[in-house]
N, CA and C atoms of all chains as a GROMACS GRO file, in nm:
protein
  564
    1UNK      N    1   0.083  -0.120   0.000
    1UNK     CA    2   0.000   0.000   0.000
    1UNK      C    3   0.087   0.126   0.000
    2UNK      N    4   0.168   0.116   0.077
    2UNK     CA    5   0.281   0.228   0.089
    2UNK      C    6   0.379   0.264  -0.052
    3UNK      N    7   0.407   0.165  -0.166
    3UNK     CA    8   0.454   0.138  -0.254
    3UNK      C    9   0.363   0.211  -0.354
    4UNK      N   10   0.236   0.170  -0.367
    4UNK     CA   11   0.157   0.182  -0.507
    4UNK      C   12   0.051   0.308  -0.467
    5UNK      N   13  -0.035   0.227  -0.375
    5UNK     CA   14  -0.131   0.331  -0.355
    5UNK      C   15  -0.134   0.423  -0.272
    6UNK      N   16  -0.116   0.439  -0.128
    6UNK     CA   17  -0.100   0.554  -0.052
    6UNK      C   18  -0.060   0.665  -0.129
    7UNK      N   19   0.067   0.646  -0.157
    7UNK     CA   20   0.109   0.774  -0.302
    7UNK      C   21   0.004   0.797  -0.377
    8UNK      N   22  -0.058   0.736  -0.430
    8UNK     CA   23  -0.135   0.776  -0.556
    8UNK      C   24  -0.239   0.967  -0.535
    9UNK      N   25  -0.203   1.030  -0.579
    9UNK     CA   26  -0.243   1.170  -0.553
    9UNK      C   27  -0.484   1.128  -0.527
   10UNK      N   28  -0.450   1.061  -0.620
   10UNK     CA   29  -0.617   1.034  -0.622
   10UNK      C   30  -0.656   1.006  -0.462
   11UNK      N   31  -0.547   0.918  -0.435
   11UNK     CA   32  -0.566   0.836  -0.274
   11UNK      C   33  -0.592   0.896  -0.227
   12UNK      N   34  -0.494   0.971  -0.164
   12UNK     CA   35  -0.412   1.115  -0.093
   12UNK      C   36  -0.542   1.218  -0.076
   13UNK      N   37  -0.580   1.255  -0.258
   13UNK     CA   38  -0.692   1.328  -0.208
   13UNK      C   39  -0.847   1.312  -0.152
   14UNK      N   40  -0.870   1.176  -0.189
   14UNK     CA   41  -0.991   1.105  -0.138
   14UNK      C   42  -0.983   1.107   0.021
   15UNK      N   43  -0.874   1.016   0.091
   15UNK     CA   44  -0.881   0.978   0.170
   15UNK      C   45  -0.863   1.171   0.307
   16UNK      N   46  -0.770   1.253   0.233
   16UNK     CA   47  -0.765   1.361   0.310
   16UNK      C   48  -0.859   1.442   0.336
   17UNK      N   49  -0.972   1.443   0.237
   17UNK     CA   50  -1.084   1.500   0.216
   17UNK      C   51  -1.215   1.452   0.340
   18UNK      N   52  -1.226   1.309   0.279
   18UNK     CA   53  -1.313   1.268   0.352
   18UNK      C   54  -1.292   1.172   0.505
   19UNK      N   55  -1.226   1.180   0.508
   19UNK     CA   56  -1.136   1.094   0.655
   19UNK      C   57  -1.048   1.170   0.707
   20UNK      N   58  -1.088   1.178   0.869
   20UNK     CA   59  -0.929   1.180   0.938
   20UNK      C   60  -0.834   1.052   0.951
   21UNK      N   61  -0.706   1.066   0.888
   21UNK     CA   62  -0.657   0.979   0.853
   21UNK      C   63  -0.520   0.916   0.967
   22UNK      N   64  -0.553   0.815   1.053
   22UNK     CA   65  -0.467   0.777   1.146
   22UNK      C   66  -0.377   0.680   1.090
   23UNK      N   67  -0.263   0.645   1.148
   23UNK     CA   68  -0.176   0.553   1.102
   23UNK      C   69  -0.145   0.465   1.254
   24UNK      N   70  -0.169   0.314   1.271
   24UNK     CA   71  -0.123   0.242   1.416
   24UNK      C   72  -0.023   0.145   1.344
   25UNK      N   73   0.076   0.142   1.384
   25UNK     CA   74   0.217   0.048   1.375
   25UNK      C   75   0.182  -0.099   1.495
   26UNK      N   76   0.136  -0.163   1.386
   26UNK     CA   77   0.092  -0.312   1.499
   26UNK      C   78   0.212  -0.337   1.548
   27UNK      N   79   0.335  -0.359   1.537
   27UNK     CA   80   0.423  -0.369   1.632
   27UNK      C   81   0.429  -0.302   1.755
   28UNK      N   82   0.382  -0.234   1.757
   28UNK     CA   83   0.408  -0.124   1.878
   28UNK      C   84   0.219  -0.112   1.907
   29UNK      N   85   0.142  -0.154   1.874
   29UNK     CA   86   0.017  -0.119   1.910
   29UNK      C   87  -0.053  -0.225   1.978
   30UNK      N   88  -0.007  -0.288   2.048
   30UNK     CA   89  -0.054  -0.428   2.083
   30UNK      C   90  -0.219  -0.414   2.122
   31UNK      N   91  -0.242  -0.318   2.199
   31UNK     CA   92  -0.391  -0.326   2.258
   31UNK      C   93  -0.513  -0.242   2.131
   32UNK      N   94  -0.442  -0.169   2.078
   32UNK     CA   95  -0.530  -0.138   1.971
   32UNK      C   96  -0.523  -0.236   1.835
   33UNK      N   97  -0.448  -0.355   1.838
   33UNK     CA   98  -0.453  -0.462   1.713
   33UNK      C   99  -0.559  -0.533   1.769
   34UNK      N  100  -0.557  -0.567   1.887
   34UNK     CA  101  -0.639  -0.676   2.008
   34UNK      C  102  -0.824  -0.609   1.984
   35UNK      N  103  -0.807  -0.472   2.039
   35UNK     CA  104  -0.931  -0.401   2.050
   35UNK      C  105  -1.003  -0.387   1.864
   36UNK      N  106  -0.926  -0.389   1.746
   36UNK     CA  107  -1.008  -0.353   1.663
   36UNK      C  108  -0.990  -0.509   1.553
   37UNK      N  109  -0.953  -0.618   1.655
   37UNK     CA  110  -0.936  -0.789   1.543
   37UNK      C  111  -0.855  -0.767   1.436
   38UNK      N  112  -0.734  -0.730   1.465
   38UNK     CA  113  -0.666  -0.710   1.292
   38UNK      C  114  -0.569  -0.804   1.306
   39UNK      N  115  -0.560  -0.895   1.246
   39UNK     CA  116  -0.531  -1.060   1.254
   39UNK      C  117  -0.408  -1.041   1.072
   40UNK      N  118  -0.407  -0.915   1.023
   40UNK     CA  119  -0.326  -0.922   0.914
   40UNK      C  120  -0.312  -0.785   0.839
   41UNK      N  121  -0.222  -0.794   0.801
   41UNK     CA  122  -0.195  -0.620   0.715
   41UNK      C  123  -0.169  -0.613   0.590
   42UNK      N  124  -0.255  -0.571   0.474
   42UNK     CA  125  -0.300  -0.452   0.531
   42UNK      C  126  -0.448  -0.476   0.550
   43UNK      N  127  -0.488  -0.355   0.682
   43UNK     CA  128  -0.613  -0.402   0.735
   43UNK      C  129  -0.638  -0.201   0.757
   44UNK      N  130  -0.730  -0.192   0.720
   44UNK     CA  131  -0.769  -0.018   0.696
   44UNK      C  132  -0.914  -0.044   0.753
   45UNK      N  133  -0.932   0.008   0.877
   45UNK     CA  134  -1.094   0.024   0.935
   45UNK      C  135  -1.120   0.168   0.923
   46UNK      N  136  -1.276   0.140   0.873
   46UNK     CA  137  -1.344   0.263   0.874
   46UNK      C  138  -1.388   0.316   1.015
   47UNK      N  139  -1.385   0.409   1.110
   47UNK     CA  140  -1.462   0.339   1.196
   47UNK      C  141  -1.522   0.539   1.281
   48UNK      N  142  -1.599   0.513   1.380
   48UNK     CA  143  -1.655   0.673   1.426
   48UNK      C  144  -1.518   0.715   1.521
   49UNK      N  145  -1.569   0.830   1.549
   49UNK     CA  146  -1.534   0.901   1.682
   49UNK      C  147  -1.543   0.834   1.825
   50UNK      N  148  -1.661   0.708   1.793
   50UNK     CA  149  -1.659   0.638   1.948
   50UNK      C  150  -1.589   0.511   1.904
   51UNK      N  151  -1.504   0.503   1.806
   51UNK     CA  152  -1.460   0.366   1.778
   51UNK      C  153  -1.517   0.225   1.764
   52UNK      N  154  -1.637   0.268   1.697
   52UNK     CA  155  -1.743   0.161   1.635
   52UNK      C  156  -1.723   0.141   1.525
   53UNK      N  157  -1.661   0.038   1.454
   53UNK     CA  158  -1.662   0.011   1.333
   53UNK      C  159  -1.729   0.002   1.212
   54UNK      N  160  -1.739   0.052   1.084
   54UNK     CA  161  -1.849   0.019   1.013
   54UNK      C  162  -1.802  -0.004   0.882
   55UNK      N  163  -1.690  -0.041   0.883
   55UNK     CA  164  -1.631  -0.101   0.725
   55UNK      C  165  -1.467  -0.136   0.781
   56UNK      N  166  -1.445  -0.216   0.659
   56UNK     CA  167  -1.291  -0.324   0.678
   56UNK      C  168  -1.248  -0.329   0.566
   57UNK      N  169  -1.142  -0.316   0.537
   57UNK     CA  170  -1.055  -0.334   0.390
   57UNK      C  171  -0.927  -0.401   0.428
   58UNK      N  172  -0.964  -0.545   0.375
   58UNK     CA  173  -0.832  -0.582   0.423
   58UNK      C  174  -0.710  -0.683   0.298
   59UNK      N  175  -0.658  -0.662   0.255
   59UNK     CA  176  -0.570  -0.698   0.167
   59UNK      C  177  -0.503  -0.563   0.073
   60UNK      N  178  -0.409  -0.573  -0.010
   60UNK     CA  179  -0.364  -0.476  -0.121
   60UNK      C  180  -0.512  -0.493  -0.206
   61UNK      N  181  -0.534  -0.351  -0.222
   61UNK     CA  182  -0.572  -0.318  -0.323
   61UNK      C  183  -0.533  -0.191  -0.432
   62UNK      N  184  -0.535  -0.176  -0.559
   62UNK     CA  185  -0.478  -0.076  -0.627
   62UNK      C  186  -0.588   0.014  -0.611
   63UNK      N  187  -0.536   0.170  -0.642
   63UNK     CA  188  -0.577   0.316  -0.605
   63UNK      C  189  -0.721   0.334  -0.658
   64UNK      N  190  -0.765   0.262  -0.752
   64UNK     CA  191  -0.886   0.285  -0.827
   64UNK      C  192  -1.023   0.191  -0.731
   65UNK      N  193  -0.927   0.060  -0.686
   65UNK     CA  194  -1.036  -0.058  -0.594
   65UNK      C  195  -1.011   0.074  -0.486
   66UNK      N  196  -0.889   0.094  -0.428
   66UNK     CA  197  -0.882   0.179  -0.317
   66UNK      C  198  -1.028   0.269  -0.258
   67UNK      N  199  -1.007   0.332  -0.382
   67UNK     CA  200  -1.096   0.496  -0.347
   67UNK      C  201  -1.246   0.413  -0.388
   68UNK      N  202  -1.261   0.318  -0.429
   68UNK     CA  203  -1.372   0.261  -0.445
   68UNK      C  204  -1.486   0.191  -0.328
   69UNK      N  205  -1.359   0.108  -0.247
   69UNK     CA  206  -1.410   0.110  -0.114
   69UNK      C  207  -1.380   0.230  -0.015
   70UNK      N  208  -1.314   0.327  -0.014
   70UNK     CA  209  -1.294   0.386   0.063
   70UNK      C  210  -1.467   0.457   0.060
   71UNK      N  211  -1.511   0.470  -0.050
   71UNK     CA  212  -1.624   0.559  -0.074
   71UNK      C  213  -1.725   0.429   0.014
   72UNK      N  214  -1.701   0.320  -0.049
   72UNK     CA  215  -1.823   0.240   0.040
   72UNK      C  216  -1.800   0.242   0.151
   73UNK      N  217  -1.674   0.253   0.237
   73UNK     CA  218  -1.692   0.246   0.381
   73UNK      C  219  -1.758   0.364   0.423
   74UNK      N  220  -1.735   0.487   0.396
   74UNK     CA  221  -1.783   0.640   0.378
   74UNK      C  222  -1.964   0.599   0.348
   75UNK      N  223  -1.993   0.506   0.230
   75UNK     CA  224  -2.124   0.546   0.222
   75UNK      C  225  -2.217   0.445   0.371
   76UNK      N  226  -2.137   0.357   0.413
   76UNK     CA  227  -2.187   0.264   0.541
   76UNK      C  228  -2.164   0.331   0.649
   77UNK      N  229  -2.089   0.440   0.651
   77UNK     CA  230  -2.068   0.529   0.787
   77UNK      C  231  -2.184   0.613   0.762
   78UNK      N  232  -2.213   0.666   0.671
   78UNK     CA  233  -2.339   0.751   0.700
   78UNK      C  234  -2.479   0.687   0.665
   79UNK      N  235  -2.452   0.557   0.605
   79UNK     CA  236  -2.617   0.470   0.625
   79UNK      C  237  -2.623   0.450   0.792
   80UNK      N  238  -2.516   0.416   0.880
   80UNK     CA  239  -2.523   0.372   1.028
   80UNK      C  240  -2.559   0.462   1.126
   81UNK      N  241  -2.547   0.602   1.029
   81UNK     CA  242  -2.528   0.739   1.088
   81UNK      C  243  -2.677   0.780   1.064
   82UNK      N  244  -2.733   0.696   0.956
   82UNK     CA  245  -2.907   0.704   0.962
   82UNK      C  246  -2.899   0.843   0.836
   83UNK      N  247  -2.822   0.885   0.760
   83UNK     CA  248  -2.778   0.973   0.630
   83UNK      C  249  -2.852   0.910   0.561
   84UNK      N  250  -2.950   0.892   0.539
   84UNK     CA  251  -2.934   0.770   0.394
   84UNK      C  252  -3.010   0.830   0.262
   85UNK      N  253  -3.018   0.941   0.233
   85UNK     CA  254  -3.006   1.003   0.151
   85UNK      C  255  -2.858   1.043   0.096
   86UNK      N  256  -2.792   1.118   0.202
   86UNK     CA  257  -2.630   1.098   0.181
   86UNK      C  258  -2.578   0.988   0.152
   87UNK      N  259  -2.632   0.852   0.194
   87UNK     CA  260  -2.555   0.728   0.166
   87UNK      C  261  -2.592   0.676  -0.021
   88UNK      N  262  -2.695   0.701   0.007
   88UNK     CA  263  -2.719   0.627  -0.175
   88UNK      C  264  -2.668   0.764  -0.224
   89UNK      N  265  -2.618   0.817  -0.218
   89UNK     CA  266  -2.544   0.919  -0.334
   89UNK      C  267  -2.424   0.909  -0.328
   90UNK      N  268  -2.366   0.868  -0.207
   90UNK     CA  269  -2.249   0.773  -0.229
   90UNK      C  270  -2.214   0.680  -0.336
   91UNK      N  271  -2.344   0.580  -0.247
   91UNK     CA  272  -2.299   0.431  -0.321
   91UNK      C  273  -2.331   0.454  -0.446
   92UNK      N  274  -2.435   0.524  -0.527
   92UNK     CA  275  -2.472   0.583  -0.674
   92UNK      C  276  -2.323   0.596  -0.730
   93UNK      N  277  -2.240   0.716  -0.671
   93UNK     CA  278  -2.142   0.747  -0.765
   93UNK      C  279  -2.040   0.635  -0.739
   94UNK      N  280  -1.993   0.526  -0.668
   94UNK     CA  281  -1.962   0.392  -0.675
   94UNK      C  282  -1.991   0.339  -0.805
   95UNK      N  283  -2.116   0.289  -0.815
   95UNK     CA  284  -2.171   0.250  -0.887
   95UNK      C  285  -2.121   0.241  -1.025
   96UNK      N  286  -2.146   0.463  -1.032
   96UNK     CA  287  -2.176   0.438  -1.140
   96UNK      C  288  -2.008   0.505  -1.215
   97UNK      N  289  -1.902   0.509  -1.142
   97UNK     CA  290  -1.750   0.514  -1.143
   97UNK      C  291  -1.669   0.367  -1.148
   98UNK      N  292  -1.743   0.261  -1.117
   98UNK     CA  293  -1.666   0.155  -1.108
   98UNK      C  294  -1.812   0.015  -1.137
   99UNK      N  295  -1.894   0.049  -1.230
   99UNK     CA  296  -1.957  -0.006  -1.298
   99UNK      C  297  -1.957  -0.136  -1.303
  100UNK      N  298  -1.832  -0.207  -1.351
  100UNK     CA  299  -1.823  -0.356  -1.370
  100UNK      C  300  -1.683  -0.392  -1.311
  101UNK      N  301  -1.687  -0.361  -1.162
  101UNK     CA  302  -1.622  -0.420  -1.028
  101UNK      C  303  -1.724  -0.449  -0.949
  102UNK      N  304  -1.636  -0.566  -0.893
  102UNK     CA  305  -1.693  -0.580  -0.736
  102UNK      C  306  -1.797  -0.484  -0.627
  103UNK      N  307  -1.655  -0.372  -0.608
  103UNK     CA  308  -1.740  -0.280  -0.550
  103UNK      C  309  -1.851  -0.185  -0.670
  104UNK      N  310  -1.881  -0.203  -0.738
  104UNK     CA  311  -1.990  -0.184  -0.780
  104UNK      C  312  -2.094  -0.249  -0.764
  105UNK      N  313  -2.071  -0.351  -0.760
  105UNK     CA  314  -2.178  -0.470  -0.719
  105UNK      C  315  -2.212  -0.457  -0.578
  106UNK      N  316  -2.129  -0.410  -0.506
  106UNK     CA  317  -2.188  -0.397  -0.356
  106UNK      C  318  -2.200  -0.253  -0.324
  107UNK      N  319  -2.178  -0.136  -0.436
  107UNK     CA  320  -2.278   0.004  -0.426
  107UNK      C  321  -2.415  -0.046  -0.479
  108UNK      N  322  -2.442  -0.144  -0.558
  108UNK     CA  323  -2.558  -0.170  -0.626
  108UNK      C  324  -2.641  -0.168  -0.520
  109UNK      N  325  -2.609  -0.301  -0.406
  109UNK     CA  326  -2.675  -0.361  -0.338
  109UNK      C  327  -2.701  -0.256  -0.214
  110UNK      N  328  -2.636  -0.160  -0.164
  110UNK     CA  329  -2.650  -0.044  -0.055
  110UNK      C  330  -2.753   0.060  -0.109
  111UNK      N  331  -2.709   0.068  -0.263
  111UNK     CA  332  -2.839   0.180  -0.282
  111UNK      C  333  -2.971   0.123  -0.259
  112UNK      N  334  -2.967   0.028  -0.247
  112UNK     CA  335  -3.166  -0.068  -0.265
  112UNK      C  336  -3.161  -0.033  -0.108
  113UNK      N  337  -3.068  -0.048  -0.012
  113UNK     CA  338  -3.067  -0.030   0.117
  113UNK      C  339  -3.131   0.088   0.181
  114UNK      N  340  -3.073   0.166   0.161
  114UNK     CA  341  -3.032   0.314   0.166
  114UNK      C  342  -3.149   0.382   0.098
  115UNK      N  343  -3.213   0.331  -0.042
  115UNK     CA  344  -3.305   0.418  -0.075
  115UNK      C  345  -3.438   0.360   0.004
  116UNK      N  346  -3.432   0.233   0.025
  116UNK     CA  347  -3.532   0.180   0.147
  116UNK      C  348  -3.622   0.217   0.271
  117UNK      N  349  -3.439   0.230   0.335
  117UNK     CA  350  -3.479   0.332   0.469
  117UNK      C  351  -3.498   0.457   0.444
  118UNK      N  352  -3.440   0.535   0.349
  118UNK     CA  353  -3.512   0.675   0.335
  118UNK      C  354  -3.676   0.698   0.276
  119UNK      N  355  -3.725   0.599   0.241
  119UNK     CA  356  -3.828   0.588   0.237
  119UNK      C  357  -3.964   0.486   0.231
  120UNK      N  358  -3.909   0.419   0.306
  120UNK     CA  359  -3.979   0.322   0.320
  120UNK      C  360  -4.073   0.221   0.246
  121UNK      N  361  -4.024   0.204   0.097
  121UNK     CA  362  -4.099   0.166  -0.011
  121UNK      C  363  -4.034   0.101  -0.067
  122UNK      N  364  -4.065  -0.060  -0.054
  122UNK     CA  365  -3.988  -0.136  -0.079
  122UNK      C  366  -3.953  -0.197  -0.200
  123UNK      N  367  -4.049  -0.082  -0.296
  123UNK     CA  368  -4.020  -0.069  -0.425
  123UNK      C  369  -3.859  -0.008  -0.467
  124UNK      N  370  -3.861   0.074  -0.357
  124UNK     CA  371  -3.715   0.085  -0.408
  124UNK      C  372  -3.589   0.028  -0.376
  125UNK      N  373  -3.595  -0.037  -0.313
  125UNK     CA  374  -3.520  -0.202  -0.263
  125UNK      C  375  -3.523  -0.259  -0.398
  126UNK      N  376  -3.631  -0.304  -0.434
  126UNK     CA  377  -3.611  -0.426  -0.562
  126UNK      C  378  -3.585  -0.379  -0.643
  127UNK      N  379  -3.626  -0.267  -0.718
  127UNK     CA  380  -3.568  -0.198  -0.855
  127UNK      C  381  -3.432  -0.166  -0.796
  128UNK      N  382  -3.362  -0.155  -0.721
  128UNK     CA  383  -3.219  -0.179  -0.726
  128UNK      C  384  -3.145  -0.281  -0.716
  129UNK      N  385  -3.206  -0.376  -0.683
  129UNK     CA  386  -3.169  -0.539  -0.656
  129UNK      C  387  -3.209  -0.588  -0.742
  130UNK      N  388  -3.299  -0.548  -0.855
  130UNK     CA  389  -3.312  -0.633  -0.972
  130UNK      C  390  -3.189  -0.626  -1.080
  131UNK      N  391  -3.164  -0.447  -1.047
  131UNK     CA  392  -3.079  -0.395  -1.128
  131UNK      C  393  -2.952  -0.460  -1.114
  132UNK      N  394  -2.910  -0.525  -1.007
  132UNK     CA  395  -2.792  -0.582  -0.936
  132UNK      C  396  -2.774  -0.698  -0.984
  133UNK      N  397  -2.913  -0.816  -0.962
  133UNK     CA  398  -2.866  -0.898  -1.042
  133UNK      C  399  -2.905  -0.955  -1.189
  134UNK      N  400  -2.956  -0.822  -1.255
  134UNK     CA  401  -2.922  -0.794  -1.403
  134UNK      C  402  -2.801  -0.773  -1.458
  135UNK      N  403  -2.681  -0.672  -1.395
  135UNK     CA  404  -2.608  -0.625  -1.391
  135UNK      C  405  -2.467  -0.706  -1.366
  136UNK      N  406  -2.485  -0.796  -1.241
  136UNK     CA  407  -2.380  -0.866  -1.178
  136UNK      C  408  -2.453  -0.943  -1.131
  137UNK      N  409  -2.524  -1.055  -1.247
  137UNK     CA  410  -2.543  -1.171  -1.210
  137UNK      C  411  -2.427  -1.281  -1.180
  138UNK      N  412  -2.311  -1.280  -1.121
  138UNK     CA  413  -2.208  -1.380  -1.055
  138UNK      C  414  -2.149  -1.292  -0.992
  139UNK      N  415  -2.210  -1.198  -0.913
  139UNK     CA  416  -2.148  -1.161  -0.823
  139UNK      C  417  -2.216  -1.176  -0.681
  140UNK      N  418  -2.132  -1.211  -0.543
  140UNK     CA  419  -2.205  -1.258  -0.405
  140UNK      C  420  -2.319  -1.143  -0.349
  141UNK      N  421  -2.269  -1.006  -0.445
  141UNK     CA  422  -2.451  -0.912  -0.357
  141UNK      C  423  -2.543  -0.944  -0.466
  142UNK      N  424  -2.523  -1.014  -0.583
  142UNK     CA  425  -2.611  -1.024  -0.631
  142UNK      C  426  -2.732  -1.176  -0.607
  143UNK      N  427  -2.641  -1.273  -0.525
  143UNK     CA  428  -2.673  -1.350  -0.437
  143UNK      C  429  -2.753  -1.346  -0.310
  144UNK      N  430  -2.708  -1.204  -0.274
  144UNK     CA  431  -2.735  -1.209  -0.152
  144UNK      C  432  -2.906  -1.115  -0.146
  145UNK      N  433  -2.869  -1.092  -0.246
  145UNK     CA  434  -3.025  -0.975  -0.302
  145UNK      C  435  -3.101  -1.072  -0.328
  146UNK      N  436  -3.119  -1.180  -0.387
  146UNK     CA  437  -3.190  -1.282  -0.430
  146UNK      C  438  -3.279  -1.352  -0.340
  147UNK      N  439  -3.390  -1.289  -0.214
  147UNK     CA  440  -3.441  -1.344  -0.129
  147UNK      C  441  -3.536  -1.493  -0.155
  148UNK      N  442  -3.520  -1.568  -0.115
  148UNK     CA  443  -3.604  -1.706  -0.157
  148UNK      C  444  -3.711  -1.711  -0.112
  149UNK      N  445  -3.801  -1.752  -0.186
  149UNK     CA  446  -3.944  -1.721  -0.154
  149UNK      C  447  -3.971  -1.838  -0.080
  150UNK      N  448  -4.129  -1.837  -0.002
  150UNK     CA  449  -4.192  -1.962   0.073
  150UNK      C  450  -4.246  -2.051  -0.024
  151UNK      N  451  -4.246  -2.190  -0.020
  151UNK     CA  452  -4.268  -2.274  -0.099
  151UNK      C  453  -4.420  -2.293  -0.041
  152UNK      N  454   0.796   2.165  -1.421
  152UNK     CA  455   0.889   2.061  -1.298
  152UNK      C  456   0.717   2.022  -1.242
  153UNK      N  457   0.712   1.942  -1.232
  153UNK     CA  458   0.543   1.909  -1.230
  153UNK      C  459   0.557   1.895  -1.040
  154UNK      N  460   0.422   1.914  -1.042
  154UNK     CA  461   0.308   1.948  -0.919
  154UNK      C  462   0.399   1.833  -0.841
  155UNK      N  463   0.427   1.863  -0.694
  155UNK     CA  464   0.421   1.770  -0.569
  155UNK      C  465   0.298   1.685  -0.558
  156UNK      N  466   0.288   1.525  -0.570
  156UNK     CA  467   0.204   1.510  -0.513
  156UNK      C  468   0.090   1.517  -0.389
  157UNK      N  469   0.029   1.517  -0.366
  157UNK     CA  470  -0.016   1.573  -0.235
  157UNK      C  471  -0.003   1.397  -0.158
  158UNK      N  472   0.040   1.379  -0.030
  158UNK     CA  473   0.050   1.300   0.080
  158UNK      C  474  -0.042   1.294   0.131
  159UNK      N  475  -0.041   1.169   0.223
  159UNK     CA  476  -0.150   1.147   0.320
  159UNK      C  477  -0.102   1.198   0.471
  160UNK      N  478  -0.156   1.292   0.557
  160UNK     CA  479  -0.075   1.315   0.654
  160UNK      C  480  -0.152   1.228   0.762
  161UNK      N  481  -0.088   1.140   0.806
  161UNK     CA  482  -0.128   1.065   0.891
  161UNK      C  483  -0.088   1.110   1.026
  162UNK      N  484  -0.198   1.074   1.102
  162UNK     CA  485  -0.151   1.085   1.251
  162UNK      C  486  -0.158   0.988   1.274
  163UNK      N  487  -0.087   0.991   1.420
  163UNK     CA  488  -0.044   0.901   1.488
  163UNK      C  489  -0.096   0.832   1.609
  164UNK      N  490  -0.171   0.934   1.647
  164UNK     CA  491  -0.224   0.911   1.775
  164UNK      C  492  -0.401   0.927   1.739
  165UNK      N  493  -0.434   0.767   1.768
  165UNK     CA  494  -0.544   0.737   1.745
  165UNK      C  495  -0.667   0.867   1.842
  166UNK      N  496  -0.649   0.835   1.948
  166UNK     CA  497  -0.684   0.961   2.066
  166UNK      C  498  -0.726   1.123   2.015
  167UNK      N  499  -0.631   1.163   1.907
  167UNK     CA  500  -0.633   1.251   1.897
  167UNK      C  501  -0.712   1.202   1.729
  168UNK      N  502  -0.751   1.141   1.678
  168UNK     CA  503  -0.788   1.142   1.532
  168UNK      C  504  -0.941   1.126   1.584
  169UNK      N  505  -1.001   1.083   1.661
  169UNK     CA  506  -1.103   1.049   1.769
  169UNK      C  507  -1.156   1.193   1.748
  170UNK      N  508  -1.069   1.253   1.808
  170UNK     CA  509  -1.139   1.398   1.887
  170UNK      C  510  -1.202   1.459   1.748
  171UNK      N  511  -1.106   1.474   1.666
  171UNK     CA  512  -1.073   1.547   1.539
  171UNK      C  513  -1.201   1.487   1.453
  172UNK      N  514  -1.227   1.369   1.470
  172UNK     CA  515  -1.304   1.369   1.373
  172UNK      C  516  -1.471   1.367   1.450
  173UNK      N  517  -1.509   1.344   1.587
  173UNK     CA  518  -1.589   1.419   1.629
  173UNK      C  519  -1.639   1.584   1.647
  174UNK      N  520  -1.504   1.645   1.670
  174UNK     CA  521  -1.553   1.828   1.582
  174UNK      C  522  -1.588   1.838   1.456
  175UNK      N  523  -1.494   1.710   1.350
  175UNK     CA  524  -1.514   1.777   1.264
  175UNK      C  525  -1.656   1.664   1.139
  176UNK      N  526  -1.730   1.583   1.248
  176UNK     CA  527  -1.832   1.490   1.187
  176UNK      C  528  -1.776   1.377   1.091
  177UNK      N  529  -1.650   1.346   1.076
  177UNK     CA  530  -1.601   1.263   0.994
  177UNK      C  531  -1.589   1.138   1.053
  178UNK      N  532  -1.601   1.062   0.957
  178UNK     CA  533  -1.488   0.903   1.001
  178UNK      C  534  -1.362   0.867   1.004
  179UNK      N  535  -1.358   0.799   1.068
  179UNK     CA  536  -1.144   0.759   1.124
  179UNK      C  537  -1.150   0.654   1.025
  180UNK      N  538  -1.040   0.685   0.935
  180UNK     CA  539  -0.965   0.577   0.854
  180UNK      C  540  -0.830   0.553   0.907
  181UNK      N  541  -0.817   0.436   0.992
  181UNK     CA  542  -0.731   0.361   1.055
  181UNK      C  543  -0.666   0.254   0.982
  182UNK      N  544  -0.546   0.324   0.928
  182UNK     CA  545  -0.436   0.195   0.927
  182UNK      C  546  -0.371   0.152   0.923
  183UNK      N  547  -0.394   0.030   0.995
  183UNK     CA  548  -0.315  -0.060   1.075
  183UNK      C  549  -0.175  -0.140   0.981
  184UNK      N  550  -0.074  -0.078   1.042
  184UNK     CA  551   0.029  -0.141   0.904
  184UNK      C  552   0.148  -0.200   0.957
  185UNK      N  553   0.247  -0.256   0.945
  185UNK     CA  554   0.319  -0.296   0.976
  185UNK      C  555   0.466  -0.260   0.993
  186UNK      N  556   0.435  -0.100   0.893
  186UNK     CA  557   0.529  -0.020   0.892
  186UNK      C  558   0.502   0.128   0.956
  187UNK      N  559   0.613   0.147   1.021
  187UNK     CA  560   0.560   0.304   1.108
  187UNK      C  561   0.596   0.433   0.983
  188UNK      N  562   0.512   0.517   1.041
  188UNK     CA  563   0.482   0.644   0.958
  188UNK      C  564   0.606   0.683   0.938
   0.00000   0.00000   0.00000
């Protein structure tokens, strides 16, 4: 991360913008590796002011996956934060910036979320979860959108 | 002679990224690395 992406100016400016950005040296951090489960590096938590977690990124990823989840952890901090008008405009520009990735497939699946709870019509749940697995049919949110009916 | 990239200025002290990002409504991006700043 330190090699490819941290540098990357895109990073740099995503992450300075929208995050205060801490750095913990697990060698030297023993009770904060313990307190937040980081079992491997690299491990980047999203997490509040009271140190509640609400997103995990854990392996290398390049600057483009980078800022891709960085935005989804960003758009799950303010769905948790009860934003959720702010959150599907997140996960929207996810979406619709990284189209045919992964994390697109799981902005797909947050906007059906997100436009849900902002309004309670669960019409707009499925027209985004249809769209999901129209879109990214072999992908796991498009699985996971797929509720099974009662026989 | 082209533009400095811009850096990530990381802090160090979790404690204080806490505070910072309760004034300032943000989220803490924490991470945890194996190499010090």
């Amino acid at each position: 991360m330190d090699t490819v992406t941290y540098p990357d100016p895109r990073v740099a400016e995503f992450a300075s913008s929208h995050f205060v950005t801490v750095r913990v040296t697990v060698k030297t951090s023993r009770a904060l590796v313990e307190e937040y489960l980081v079992s491997w590096t690299p491990n980047v938590v999203i997490a509040d002011d009271r140190g509640r977690v609400h997103y995990r990124i854990e392996g290398f990823l390049s600057p483009d996956d980078f800022i891709a989840h960085l935005s989804l952890g960003l758009g799950r901090f303010l769905l948790d934060r009860r934003q959720f008008d702010e959150a599907a405009e997140r996960f929207e520009e996810v979406a619709r910036r990284h189209h045919n990735t992964d994390a697109g497939a799981e902005a797909q699946y947050w906007i059906g979320v997100a436009r849900y709870k902002a309004s309670h019509d669960p019409a707009r749940l499925h027209s985004s979860w249809d769209g999901l697995v129209r879109d990214h049919p072999h992908s796991e949110w498009a699985r996971k959108a797929q509720i099974p009916s009662k026989t | 002679m082209p533009a400095q990239a811009e850096q990530i200025a990381w802090d160090t002290s979790l404690e204080h990224g806490r505070e910072l990002a309760a004034r300032e409504g943000k989220a803490v991006l924490i991470d945890f690395s194996a190499a010090p700043v």
